[in-house]
C-alpha positions in Angstrom: 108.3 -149.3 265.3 107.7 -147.7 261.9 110.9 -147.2 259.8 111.6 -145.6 256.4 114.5 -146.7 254.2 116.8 -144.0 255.5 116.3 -144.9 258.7 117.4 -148.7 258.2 120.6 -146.8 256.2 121.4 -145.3 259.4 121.5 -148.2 261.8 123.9 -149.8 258.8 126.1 -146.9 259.5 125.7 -147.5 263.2 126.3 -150.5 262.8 129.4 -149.9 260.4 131.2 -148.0 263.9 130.2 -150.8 266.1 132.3 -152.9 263.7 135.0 -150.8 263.2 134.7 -150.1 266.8 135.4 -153.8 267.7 137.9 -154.6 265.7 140.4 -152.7 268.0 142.1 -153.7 270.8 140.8 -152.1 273.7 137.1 -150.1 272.3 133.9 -152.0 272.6 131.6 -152.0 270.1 128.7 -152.0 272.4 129.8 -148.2 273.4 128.7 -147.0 269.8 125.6 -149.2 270.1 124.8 -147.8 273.6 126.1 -144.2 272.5 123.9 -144.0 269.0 120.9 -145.0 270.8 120.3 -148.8 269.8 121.8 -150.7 272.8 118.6 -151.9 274.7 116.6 -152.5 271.4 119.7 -154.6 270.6 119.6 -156.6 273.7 116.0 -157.0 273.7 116.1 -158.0 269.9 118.7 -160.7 270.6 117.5 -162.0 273.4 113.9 -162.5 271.6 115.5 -165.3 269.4 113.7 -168.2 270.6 111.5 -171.0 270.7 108.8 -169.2 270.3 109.9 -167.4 266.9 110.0 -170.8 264.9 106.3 -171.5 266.9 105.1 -168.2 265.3 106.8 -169.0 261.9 104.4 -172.2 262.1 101.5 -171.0 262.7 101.1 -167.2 261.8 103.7 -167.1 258.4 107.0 -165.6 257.5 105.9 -161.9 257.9 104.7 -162.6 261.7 107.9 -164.1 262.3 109.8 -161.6 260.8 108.2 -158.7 262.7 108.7 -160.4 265.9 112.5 -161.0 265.2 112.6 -157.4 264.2 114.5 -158.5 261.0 114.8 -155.4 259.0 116.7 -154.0 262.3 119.1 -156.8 262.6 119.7 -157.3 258.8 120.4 -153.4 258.5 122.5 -153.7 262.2 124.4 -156.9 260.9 124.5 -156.1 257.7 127.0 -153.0 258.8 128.5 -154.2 261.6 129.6 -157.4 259.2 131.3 -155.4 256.6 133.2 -152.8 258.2 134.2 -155.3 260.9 136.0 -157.6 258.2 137.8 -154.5 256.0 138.8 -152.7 259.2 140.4 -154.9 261.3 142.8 -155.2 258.3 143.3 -151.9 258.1 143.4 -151.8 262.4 146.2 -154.2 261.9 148.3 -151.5 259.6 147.8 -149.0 262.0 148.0 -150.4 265.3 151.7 -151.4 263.6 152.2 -148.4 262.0 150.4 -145.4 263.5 150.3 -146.6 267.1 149.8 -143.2 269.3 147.5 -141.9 266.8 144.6 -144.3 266.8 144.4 -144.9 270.2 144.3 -140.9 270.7 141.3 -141.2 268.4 139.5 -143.6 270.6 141.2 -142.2 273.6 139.0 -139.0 273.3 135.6 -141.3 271.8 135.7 -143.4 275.1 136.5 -139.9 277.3 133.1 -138.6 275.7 131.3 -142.0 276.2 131.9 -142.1 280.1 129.7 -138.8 280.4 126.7 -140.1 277.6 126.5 -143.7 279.5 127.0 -141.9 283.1 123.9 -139.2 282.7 121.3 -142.0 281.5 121.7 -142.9 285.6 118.8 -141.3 286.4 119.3 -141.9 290.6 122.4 -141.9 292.2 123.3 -143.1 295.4 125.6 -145.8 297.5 124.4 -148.5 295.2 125.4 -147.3 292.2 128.5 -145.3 293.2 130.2 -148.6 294.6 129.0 -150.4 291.6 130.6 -147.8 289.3 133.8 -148.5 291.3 133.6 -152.1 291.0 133.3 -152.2 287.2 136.4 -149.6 286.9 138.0 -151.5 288.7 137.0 -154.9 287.0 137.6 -153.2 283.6 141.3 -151.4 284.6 142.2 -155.1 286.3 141.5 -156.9 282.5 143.2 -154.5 281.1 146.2 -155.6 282.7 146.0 -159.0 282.3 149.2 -160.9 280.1 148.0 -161.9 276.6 148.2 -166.0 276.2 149.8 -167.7 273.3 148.1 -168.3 270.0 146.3 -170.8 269.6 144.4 -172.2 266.7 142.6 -175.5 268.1 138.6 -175.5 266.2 137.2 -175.8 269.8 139.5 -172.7 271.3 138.2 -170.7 268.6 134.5 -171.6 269.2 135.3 -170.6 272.9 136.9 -167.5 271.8 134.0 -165.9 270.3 131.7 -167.0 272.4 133.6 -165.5 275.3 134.5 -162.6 273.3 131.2 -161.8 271.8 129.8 -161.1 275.4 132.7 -158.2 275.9 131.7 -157.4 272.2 128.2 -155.7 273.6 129.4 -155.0 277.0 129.7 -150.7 276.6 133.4 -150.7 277.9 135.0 -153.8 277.3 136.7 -154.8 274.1 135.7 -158.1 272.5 138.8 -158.1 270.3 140.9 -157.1 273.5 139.7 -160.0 275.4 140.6 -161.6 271.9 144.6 -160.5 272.4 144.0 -161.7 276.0 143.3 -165.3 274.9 145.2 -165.5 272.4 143.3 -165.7 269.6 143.5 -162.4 268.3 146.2 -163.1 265.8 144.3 -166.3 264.7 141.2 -164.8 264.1 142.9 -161.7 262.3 145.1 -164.2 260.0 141.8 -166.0 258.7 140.0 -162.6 257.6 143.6 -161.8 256.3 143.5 -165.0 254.5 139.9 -165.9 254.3 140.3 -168.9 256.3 136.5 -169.8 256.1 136.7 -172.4 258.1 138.6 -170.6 261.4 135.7 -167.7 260.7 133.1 -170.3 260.5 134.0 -171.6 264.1 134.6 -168.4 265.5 130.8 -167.1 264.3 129.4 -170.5 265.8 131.2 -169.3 269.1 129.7 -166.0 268.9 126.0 -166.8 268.1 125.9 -169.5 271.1 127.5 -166.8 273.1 125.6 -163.9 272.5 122.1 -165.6 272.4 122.6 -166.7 275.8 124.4 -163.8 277.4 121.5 -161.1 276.1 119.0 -162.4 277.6 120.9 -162.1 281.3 121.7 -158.2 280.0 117.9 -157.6 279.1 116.5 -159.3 282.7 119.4 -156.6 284.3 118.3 -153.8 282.5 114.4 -154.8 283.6 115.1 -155.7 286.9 118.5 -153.3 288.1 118.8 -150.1 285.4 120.6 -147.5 287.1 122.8 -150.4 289.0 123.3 -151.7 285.5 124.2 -148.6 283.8 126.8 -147.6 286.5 128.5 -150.8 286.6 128.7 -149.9 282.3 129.8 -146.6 282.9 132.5 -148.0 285.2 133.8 -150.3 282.5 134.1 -147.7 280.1 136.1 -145.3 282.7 138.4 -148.6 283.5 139.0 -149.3 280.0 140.8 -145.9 279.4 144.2 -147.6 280.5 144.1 -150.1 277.3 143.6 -147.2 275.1 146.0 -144.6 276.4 148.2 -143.9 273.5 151.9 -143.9 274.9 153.2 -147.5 276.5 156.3 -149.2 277.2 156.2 -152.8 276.5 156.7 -154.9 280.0 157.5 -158.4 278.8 157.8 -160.3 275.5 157.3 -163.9 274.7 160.5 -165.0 272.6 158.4 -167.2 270.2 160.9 -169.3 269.2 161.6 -170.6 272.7 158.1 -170.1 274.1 160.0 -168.1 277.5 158.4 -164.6 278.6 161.1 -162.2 279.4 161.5 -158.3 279.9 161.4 -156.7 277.1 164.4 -154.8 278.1 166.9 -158.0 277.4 165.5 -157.9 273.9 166.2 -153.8 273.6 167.0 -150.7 274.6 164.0 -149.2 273.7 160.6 -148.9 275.3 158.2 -150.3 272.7 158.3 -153.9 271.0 156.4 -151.8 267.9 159.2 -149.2 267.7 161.9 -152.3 267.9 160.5 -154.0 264.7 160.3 -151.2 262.9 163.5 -150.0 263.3 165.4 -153.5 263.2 163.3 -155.5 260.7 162.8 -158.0 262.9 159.1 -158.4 262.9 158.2 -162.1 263.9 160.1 -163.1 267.2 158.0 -161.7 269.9 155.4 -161.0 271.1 153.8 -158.5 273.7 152.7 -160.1 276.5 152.3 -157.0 279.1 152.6 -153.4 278.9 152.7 -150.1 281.0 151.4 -146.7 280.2 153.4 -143.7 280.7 154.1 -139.9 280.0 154.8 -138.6 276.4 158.0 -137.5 277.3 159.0 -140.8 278.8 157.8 -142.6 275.8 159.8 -140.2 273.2 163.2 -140.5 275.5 162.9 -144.3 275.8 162.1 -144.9 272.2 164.2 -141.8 271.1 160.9 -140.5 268.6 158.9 -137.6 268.7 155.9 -138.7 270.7 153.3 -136.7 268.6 151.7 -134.9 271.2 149.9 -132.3 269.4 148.1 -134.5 266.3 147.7 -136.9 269.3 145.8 -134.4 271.6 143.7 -133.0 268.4 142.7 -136.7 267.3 141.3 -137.2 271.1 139.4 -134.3 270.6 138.2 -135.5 266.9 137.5 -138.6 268.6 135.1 -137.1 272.1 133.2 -134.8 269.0 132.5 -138.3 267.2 130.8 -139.2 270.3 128.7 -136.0 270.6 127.4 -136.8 266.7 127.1 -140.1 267.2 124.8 -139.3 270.1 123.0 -136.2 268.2 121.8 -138.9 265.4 120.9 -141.9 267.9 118.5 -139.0 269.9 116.7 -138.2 266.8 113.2 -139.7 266.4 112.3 -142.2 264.2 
């Protein structure tokens, strides 16, 4: 495929909202790639690492091998996807602590949006693909309601971390960085870009690339051999997913971290939300959310006595299903 410099500029940007993308809890990076038009040449690009490259690289040069990585793609891709991952999930840190409601009405309304521009590239509907459109809603909705683990910093958890949560990473639906909070490594991982632990990073990377050489090339065979089963099992993830990112939850249970015990969160406070209880008693480092509910707005404003912010909430959803529509105008546009 021919490409012009802006055209390489745009998969950077593309790749600039697949990173910011994944660095929150509970959106999935692989959404944007899938929604901006890049997914399968991703998949197919990744999976062509190989053997056979460093073969070519022998015996036909640096340039053969280059075109048959596709490397001006995946430098351009990476190259995005790199630097906004690393400055965003610091600033996804301030306001998933700050500004709670607001950002996940953002990427409440972008996934919304993403469950009809993943669902209409099923080109033939039928029992097949309806039940497996149930089964990954139902896969997705059941992750999204698993407990979060304990930190943990061990060099080999942190190698199994990424490469566990690359594969969610380009899965359209499932967060890699909420299968991160899941295992919990998610603090880790965010402490060492905090602190530029290069050596945490380094093993979480190593993770990643073992991880997500070998899970693309099962993606590309599916997409060959079982598209439209494929694609509705995706779009199903995506429609499951929308319970991690509704914007209004009561916190279940905490972990009292200097005991180790989970308890409800309602012998810690009166309160409905562990983020609401730190900020208004200071107390910022003795739990941890281990499981929480969604509810209404009005539930969530009487049980954490705040105005739930209903109508920025409402027009950031919308903000965020229009992102979706651009972001799917520009990946339709021809090269």
């Amino acid at each position: 495929m021919q490409r012009q410099l802006k055209d390489y500029l745009i998969i950077s940007l593309k790749g600039m909202a697949m990173g910011a993308a994944d660095a929150v809890p509970g959106v999935s990076g692989g959404t944007i790639a899938f929604i901006s038009g890049i997914y399968e040449e991703l998949i197919a690009t990744i999976s062509g690492i190989n053997l056979s490259l460093f073969k070519t690289l022998k015996t036909e040069g640096l340039s053969s091998f280059w075109k048959q990585l596709n490397g001006n793609f995946l430098i351009a891709l990476l190259s995005g996807i790199i630097v906004s991952f690393v400055s965003f999930m610091r600033v996804a840190k301030y306001l998933l602590e700050h500004h709670p409601v607001l950002i996940w009405s953002f990427f409440f309304g972008l996934i919304i949006a993403s469950i009809f521009f993943v669902g209409k590239q099923i080109n033939r509907w039928n029992l097949s693909t309806i039940i497996s459109l149930v089964v990954g809603a139902a896969l997705a909705f059941y992750i999204t309601t698993l407990p979060s683990l304990n930190s943990n910093g061990s060099p080999w958890f942190l190698f199994f971390a990424g490469a566990i949560a690359i594969c969610a990473m380009i899965l359209p639906g499932i967060s890699g960085s909420f299968i991160l909070v899941i295992l919990g490594a998610y603090k880790t991982l965010s402490d060492a870009f905090h602190d530029f632990d290069f050596k945490k990073i380094a093993l979480f990377a190593g993770g990643a690339l073992i991880g997500l050489l070998s899970f693309s090339h099962l993606l590309k065979w599916l997409f060959k051999n079982y598209h439209n089963t494929t694609l509705a099992v995706l779009t199903g993830f995506i429609f499951g997913s929308l319970n991690k990112v509704w914007p209004w939850k009561l916190t279940a249970t905490v972990i009292d971290k200097e005991t180790g015990n989970i308890i409800p969160f309602s012998d810690v406070s009166n309160l409905g939300t562990l983020s609401i209880f730190e900020k208004q008693s200071q107390i910022t480092d003795a739990y941890k959310t281990v499981a929480e509910n969604s509810t209404m707005p009005s539930i969530y404003s009487e049980m954490n006595q705040i105005d739930s912010h209903v109508m920025p909430a409402i027009a950031l959803m919308v903000f965020g299903f229009l992102t979706i529509f651009i972001l799917e105008k520009i990946g339709n546009k021809k090269s």
